[in-house]
Each structure stands twice: as structure tokens, then as C-alpha cells.
N, C-alpha and C positions, 0 to 999 in steps of 0.2 A: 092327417093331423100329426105333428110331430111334438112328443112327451120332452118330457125333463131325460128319461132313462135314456132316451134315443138318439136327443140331442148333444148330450156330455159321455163324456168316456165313462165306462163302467169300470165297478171300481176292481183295481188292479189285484187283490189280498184281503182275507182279514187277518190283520197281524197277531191281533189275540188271538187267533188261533192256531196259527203258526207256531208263534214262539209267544207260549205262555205263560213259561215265568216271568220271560219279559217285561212281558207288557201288564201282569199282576206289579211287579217291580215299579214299572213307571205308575200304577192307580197308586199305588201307596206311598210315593216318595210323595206325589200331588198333598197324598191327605196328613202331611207331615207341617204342608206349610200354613201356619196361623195368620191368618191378614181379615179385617174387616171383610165380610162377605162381600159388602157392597162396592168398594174399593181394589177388592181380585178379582169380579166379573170386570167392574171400568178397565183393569190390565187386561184381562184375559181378551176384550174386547176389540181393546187399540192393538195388542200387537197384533189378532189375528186378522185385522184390515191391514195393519201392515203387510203381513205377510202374505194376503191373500188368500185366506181358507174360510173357505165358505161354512165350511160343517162347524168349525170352530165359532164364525161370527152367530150363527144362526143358534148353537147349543147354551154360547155366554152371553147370546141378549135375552134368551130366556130366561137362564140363572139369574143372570142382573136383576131382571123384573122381579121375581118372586125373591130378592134379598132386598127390594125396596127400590130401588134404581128410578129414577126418573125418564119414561119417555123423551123428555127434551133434553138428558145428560148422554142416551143411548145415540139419540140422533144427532149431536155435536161433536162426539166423543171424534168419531174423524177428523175434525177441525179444532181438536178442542184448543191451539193454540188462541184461535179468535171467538173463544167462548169466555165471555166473562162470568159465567153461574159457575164455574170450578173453582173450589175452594185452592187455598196457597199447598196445602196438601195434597190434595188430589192433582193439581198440576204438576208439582213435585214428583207423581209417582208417575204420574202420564211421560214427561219428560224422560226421567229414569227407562220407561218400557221402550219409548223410541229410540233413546242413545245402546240400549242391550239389543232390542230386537236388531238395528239395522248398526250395529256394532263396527261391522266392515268398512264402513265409509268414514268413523273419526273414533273410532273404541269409545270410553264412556269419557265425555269433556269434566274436565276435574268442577267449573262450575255446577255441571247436570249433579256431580256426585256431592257434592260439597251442599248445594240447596236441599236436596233428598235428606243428606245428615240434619240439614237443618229441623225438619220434619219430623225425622222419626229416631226414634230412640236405635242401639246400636242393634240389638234382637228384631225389632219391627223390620228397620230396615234388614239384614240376613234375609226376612220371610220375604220380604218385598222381593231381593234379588231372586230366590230360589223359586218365585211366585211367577216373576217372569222368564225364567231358564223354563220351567214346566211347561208354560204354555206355547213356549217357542219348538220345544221336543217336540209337542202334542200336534203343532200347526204344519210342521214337518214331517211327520209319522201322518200325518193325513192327509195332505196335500200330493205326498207323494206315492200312497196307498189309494189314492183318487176316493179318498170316504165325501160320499155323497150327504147335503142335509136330505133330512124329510120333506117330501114335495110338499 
């Protein structure tokens, strides 16, 4: 029978302990950013399916649930373009995390940033930006450290 451990590559580092002030460095710029709890799991969510990290999506749909999150916002959040239970806010921000996370392909379209302004006041937004630069470090420090979730 072949495991989770056996089947995926192990994980390459742990970085916090390698380089620790580092990676203290990155825990505490995270806990600098102010955003609705429930609203920086939805980011920390969408961009880590962007990006593809597993440890990421599996640690922020926990977080999400226990800051209140709806099971059916968790499980559309992928599509949430064709989800209509997202508020004009919450689309706003999902937008925003798509146009930063995948940056490369059109940087941030002055509409994406222009409706986001619409949204959030100019400090919200700041936290929004720096909410998703964080979680995009974190998906990348993991992704490429092969941080495994818990089976």
C-alpha cells in the first residue's frame, strides 16, 4: 500500500530552521497585516489554489472555518468568478488576489485596482495588498521547501 509520505516527494528543508530570523521575520510582518479574518483566509485561499500549495490551501480552509467562513464560500472560492453569494467586496478582493498572485500575465489591470479602491478605504486596502504579497511568500517558501499538509 502506498502512503501520502511515499507517494510525494519529501519535504526538501525546514526553513525555520535553517534561517531563523528569517522566517520569524516573515511570521511577524503576516501578523502586522489587519484585514477581516474572514476575508484574509477567502485571499489566503484563492491565491494558494492559484498557486498551487497544498499546505497553504489545507492550513487557510481551516483558518477560514473557524473565523466563520462558509463551507459553500470555501468550496466556490475556486470559481468564485461564477459564484453569486460573494459580496461586491469580497469579489473585489478575490479579483485583486488573482490580478497580484498571477501578476505576470497582465500586472494589476487599472480596472481590478480601481474597483478594489472602490471597496476599501486607502489603509484597508495597504492591508489587502500586503495580505496578499504574504500569502504569496508563504506559497512559494512552501511549495518550493515541498511543506507537506497533515495526512
Amino acid at each position: 500500500m502506498t502512503t501520502a509520505a511515499t507517494t510525494f516527494e519529501q519535504p526538501r528543508m525546514e526553513i525555520g530552521r535553517a534561517a531563523p530570523a528569517l522566517y520569524r521575520a516573515m511570521v511577524a510582518l503576516g501578523h502586522q497585516v489587519e484585514l477581516d479574518p474572514r476575508l484574509r483566509e477567502l485571499v489566503n485561499v484563492r491565491a494558494s489554489i492559484l498557486n498551487g500549495c497544498a499546505y497553504c490551501i489545507d492550513m487557510h480552509t481551516k483558518l477560514a472555518r473557524r473565523a466563520g467562513e462558509s463551507e459553500q464560500s470555501l468550496h466556490a472560492v475556486a470559481a468564485w468568478h461564477e459564484a453569486a453569494f460573494f459580496d461586491a467586496k469580497e469579489r473585489a478582493a478575490l479579483a485583486l488576489t488573482d490580478a497580484v498572485t498571477l501578476i505576470a500575465d497582465q500586472h494589476v489591470p487599472r480596472a481590478v485596482w480601481d474597483e478594489a479602491s472602490a471597496h476599501f478605504e486607502p489603509d484597508e486596502l495597504a492591508h489587502l495588498v500586503w495580505a496578499i504579497t504574504v500569502i504569496n511568500v508563504w506559497n512559494r517558501i512552501a511549495i518550493t521547501t515541498r511543506m507537506l499538509p497533515a495526512a
